[in-house]
Kinemage of the C-alpha trace (Angstrom):
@kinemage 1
@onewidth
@group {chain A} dominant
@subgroup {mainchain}
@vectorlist {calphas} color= white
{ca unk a 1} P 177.746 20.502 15.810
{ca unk a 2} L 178.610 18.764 12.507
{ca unk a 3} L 176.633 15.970 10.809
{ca unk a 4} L 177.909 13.759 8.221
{ca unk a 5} L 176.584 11.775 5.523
{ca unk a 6} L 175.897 10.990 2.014
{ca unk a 7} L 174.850 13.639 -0.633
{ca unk a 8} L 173.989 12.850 -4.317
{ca unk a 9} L 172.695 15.223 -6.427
{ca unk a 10} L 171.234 15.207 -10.129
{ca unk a 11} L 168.880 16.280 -12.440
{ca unk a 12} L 166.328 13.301 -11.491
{ca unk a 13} L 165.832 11.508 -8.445
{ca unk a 14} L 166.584 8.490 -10.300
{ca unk a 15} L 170.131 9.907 -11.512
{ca unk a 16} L 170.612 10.901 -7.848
{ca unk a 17} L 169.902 7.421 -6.412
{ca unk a 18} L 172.097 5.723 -9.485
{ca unk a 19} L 175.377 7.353 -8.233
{ca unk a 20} L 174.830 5.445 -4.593
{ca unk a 21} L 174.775 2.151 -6.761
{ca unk a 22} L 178.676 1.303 -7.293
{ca unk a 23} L 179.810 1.799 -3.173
{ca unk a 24} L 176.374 0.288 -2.340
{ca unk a 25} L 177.360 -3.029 -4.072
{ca unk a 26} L 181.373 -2.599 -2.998
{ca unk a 27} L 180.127 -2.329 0.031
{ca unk a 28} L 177.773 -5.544 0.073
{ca unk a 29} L 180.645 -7.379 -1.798
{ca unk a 30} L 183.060 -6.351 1.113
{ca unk a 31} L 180.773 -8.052 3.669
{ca unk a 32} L 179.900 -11.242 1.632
{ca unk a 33} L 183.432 -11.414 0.472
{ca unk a 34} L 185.829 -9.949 2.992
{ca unk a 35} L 187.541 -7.345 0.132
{ca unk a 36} L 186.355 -4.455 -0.827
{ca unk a 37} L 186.574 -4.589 -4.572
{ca unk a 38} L 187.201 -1.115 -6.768
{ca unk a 39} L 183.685 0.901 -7.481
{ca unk a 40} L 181.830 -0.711 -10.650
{ca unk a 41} L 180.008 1.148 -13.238
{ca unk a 42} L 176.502 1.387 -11.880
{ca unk a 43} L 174.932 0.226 -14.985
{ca unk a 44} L 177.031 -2.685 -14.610
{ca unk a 45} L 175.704 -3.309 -10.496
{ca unk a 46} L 172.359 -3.532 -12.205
{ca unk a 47} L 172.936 -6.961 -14.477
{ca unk a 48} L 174.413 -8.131 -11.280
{ca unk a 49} L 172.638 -11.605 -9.824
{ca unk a 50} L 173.108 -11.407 -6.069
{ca unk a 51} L 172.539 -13.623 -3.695
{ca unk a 52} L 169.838 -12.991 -0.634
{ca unk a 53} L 172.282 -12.186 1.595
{ca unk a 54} L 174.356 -9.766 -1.574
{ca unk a 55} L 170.980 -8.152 -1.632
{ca unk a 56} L 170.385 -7.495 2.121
{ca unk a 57} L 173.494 -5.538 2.247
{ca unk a 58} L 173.375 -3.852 -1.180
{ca unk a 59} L 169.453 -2.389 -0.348
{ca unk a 60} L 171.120 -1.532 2.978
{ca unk a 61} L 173.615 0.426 1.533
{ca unk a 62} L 170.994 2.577 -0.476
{ca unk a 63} L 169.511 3.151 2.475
{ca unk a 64} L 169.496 6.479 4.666
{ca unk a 65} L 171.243 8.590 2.530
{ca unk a 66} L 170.475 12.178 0.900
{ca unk a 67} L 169.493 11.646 -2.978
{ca unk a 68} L 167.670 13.716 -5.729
{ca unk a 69} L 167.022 17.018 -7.324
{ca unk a 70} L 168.246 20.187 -5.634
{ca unk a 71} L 165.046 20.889 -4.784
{ca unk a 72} L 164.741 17.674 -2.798
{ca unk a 73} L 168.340 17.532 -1.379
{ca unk a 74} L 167.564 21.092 -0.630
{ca unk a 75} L 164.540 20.169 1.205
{ca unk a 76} L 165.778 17.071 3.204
{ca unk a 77} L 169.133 19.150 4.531
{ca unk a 78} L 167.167 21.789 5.847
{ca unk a 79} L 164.802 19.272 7.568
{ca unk a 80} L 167.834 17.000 8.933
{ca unk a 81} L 169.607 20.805 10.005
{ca unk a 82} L 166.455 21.908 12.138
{ca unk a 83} L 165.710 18.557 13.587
{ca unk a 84} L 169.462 18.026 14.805
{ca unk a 85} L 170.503 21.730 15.376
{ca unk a 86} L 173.619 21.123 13.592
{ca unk a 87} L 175.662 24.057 12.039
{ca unk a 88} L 177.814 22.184 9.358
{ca unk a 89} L 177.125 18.805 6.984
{ca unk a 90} L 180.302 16.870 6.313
{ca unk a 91} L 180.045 14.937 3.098
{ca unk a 92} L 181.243 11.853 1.932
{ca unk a 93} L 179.922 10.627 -1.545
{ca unk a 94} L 181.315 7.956 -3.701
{ca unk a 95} L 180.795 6.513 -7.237
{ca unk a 96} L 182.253 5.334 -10.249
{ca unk a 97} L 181.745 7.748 -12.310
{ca unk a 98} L 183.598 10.798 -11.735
{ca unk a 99} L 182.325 13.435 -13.570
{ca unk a 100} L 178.550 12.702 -12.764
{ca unk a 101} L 179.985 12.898 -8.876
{ca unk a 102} L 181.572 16.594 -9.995
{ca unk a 103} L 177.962 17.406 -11.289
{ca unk a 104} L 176.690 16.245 -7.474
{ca unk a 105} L 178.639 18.511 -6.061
{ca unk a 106} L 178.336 21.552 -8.610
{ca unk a 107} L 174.764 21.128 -7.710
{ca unk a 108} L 175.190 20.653 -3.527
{ca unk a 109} L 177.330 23.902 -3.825
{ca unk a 110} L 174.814 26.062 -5.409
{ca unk a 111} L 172.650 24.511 -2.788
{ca unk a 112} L 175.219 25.600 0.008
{ca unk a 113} L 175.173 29.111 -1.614
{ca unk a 114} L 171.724 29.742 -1.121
């Protein structure tokens, strides 16, 4: 069985969380909006006023994905591996910033290589 979601990886949970912030608004944008607009710089997201509804969706899109130290990520993949049996974690992560997303995944493969 395979599993798929979200993986972000960084040197502080905070870090982590901060790469989920450009598709998380994109993504909220695309349902207030109807287009999906190209990723924003997260620190950018954050000056952002939203509206109630902008807000719903952007918290929603923060939501149930796999974020923090490899320690943490570490720690939630083996939990979310035991409690659905699967064999294999497909990931999809997204952000602006490209080489902080290269970093996530340096860090998620010396997780894999464990």
């Amino acid at each position: 069985m395979v599993i798929s979601g979200t993986v972000s990886v960084a040197g502080t949970p905070e870090a982590a969380r901060r790469l989920l912030v450009p598709e998380a608004w994109s993504m909220a944008y695309s349902r207030t909006h109807g287009t999906f607009p190209p990723l924003p710089p997260a620190e950018r997201v954050e000056t952002l006023t939203m509206t109630g509804k902008e807000r719903g969706f952007y918290e929603s899109g923060l939501a149930g994905h796999i974020a923090g130290t490899e320690e943490q990520v570490a720690h939630e993949l083996e939990t979310v591996l035991k409690e659905t049996g699967a064999q294999e974690v497909l990931v999809t992560t997204s952000t602006y910033d490209r080489a902080a997303l290269l970093d996530s995944w340096r860090r998620l493969a010396r997780i894999a290589a464990r």
